[in-house]
N, C-alpha and C positions, 0 to 999 in steps of 0.2 A: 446630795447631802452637804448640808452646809460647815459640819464639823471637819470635813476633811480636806488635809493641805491639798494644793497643786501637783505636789508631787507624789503625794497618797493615792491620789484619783489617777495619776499616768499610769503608776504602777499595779493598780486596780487594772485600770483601760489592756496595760500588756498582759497580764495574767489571763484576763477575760479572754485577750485574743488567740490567747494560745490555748485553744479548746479540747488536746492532751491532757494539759495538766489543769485545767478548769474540773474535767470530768475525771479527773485522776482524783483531786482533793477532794471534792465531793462526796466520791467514790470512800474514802476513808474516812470523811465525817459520819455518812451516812451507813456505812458499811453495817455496822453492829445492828441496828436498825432496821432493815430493809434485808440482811440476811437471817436475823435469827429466827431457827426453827424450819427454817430452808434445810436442806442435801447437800451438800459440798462436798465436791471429791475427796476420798480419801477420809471423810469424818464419818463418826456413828449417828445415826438419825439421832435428834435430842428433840422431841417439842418442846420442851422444860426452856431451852433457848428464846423461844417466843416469849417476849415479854406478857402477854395478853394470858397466853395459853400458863405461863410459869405462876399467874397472880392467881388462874382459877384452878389451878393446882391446890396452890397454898391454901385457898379456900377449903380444900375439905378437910383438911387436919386443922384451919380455925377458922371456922365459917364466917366469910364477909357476904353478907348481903349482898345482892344483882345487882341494885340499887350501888351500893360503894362503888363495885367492881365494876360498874358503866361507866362512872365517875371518872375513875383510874383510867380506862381504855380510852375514854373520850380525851384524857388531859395527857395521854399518851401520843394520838394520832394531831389535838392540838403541836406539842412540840412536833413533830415529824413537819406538821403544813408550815410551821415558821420557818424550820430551817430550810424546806424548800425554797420556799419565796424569799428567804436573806440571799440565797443565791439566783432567784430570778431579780430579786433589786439589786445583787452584784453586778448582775453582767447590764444594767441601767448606767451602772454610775459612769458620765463621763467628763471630761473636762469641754467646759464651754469655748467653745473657736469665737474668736473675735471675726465677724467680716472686716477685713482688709479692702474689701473695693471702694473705690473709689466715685463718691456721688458723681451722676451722669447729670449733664446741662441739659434738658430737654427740648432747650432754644434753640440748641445746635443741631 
């Protein structure tokens, strides 16, 4: 990413490396996402949590078309696949190493 300083990208590069808190954050972006409509200890089951499941809900007190509702679910699981892949192009981003060696004489 060319918009980012050298020192955006190290601290990018340490975050990355530290695969706790990589999977930690994640873990919280994703969390609401990737759990709703799930069992969680100590909660009452809710499908109404599911996003997907809460939209065709709402459909039978104001009927949306399958047609809309594909729409919605499809532009739902879009966001889900971006912010995976922001964080599969996270742990990409690195800072470029200069080689430091020193050209070799081939004469010699």
């Amino acid at each position: 990413m060319n918009n980012l300083t050298e020192n955006e990208i190290s601290n990018i590069e340490a975050f990355c490396k530290n695969k706790e808190m990589y999977d930690a954050v994640k873990k919280v972006i994703l969390a609401g996402i990737y759990s709703h409509g799930t069992i969680q200890a100590g909660e009452k089951p809710d499908p109404l949590r599911n996003a997907a499941f809460g939209l065709a809900a709402l459909s039978t007190n104001n009927p949306i078309p399958d047609e809309i509702m594909g729409q919605h679910i499809r532009g739902m699981w879009a966001g889900v696949n971006a912010l995976e892949n922001a964080f599969i192009e996270l742990s990409n981003i690195k800072l470029k190493k200069e080689d430091k060696t020193l050209p070799t004489n081939k004469a010699i």
